[in-house]
C-alpha positions as a Python dict, from the first residue, in 0.01 Angstrom:
ca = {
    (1, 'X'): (0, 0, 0),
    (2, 'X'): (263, 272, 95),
    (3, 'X'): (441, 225, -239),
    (4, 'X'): (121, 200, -470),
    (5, 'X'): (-16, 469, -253),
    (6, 'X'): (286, 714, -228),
    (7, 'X'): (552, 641, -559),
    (8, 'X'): (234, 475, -748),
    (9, 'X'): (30, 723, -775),
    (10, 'X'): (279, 980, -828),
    (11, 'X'): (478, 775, -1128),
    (12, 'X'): (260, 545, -1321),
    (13, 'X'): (21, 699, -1563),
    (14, 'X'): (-191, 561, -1847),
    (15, 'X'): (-13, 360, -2094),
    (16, 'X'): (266, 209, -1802),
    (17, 'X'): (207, -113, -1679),
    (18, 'X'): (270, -285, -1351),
    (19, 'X'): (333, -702, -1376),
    (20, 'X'): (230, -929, -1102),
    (21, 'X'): (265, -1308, -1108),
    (22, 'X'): (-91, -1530, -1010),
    (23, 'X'): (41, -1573, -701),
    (24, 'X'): (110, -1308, -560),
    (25, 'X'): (-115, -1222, -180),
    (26, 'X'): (-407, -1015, -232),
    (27, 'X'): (-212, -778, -30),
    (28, 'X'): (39, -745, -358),
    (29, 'X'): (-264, -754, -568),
    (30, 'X'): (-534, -518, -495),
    (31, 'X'): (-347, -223, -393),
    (32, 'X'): (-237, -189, -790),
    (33, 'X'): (-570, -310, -838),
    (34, 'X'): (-731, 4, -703),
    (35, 'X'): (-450, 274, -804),
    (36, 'X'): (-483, 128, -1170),
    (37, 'X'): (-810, 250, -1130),
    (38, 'X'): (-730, 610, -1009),
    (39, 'X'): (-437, 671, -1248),
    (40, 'X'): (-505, 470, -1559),
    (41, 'X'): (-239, 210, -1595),
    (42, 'X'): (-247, -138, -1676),
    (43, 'X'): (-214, -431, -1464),
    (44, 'X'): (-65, -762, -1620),
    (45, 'X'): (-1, -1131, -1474),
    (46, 'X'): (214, -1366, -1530),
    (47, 'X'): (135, -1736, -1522),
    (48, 'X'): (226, -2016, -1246),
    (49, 'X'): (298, -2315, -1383),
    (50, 'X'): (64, -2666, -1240),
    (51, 'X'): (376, -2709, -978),
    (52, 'X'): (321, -2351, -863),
    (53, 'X'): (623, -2220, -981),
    (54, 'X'): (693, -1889, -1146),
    (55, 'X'): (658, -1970, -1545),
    (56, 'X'): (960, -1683, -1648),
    (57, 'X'): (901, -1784, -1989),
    (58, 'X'): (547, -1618, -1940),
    (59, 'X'): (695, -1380, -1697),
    (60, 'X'): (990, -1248, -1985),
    (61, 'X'): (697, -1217, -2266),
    (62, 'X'): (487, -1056, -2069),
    (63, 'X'): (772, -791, -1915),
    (64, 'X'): (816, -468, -2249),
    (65, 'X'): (923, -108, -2222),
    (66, 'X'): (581, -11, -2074),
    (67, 'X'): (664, -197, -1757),
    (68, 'X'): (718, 55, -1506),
    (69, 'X'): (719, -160, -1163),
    (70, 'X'): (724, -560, -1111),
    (71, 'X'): (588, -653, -763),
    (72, 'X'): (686, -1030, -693),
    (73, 'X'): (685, -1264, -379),
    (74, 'X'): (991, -1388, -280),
    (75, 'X'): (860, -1652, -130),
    (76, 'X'): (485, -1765, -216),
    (77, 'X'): (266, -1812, 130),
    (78, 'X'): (23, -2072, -5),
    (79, 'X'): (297, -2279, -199),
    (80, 'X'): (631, -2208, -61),
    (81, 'X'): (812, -2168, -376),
    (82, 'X'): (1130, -1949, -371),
    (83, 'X'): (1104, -1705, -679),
    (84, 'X'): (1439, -1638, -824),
    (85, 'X'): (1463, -1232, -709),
    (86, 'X'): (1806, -1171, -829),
    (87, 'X'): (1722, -1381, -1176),
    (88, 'X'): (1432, -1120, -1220),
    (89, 'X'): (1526, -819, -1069),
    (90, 'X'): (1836, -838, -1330),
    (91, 'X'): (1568, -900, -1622),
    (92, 'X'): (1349, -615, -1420),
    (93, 'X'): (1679, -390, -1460),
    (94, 'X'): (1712, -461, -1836),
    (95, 'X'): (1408, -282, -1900),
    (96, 'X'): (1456, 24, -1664),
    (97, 'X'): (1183, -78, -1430),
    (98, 'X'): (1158, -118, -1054),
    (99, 'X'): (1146, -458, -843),
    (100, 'X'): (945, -445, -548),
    (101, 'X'): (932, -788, -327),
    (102, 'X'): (728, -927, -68),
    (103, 'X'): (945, -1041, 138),
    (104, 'X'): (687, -1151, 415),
    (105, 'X'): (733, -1506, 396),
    (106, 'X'): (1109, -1486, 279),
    (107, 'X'): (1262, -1229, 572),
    (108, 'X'): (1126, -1488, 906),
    (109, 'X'): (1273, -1777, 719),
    (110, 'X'): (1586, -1751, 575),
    (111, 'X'): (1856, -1460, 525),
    (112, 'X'): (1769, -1228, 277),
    (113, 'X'): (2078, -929, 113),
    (114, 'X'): (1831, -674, -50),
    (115, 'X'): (2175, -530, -237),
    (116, 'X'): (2251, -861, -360),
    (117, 'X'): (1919, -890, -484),
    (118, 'X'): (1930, -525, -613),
    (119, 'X'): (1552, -497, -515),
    (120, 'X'): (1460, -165, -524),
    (121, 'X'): (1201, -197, -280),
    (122, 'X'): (1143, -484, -33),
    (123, 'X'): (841, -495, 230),
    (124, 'X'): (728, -763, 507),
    (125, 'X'): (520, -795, 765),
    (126, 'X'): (606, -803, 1149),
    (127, 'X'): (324, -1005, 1228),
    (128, 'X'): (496, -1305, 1004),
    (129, 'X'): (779, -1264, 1299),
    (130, 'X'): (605, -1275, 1581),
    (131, 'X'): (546, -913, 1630),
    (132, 'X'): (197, -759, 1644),
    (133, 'X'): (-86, -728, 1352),
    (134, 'X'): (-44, -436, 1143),
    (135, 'X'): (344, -304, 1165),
    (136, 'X'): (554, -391, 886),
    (137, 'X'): (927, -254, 722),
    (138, 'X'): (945, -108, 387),
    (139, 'X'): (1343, -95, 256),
    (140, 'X'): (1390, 140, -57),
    (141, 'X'): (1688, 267, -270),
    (142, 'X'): (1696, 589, -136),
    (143, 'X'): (1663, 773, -462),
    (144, 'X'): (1289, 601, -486),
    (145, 'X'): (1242, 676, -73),
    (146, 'X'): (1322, 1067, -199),
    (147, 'X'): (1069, 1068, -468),
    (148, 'X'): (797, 941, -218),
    (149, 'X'): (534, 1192, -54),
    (150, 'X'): (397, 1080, 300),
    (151, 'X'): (139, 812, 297),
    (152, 'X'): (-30, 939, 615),
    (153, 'X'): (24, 1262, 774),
    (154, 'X'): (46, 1412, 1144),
    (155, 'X'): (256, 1391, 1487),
    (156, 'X'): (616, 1492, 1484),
    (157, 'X'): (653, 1475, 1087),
    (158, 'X'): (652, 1938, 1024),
    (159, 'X'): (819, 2221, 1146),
    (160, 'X'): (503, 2439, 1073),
    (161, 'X'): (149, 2428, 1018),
    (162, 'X'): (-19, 2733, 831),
    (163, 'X'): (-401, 2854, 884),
    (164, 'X'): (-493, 3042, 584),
    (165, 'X'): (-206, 3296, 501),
    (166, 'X'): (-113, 3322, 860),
    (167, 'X'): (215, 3052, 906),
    (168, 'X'): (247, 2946, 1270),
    (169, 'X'): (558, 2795, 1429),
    (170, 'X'): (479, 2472, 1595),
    (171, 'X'): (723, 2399, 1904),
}
């Protein structure tokens, strides 16, 4: 949600396209789902082969210059198959698009080197590590992490809050 809702909208427009794979969680689906909506891009899947497993064949003819973003498990959660990141974030690369993975099932169970993936953005969930419901870590490049706007507003997060033309320091 934070990067469909807060690079998404900001960078895809009509005529870009995001690619998925069939299975991806609905939590990697239907945020592109809905912003697709707002902002006029395409969505596109690419097939799972009868063993569950990624078919890159599909995934490489499906992948073109309109591809702006590829959002990929790294680890399904209803099959357990280990997508090949680095294999596709190079092939990602090759067509100046950005790799975001789910690592929610991949970051609790084994050791996971977002620069030797190259992902450009990787995002789990705590609650996958024992931690509570609802918290979660998003790592960016920092050059994408710049281009974001804030998600959600409020607390600690200004120096100054303006009523009308009248500015206000907040201390």
């Amino acid at each position: 949600n934070l990067v469909a809702y807060s690079w998404g909208l900001r960078n895809l427009k009509q005529g870009d396209e995001v690619l998925l794979s069939l299975m991806e969680h609905h939590s990697n689906i239907v945020p592109w789902e809905i912003t697709s909506k707002i902002n006029g891009f395409t969505v596109k899947y690419a097939k799972v082969h009868a063993d569950s497993t990624l078919d890159y064949e599909d995934f490489e003819g499906k992948i073109s210059r309109k591809t702006k973003l590829v959002c990929l498990s790294h680890v399904s959660n209803v099959s357990g198959v280990v997508n090949d990141i680095k294999r596709l974030t190079k092939i990602v690369h090759e067509y100046s698009a950005i790799m975001l993975v789910d690592g929610a099932q991949s970051v609790p169970h084994m050791p996971v080197d977002v620069q030797n993936l190259d992902a450009d953005f990787l995002a789990f969930s705590g609650h996958k590590m024992l931690g509570p419901t609802g918290i979660g870590a998003l790592y960016g490049k920092k050059y994408l992490l710049d281009k974001m706007t804030p998600f959600e507003g409020g607390g600690e997060m200004i120096k100054e809050v303006s009523f009308g033309r009248e500015k206000e320091r907040c201390t």
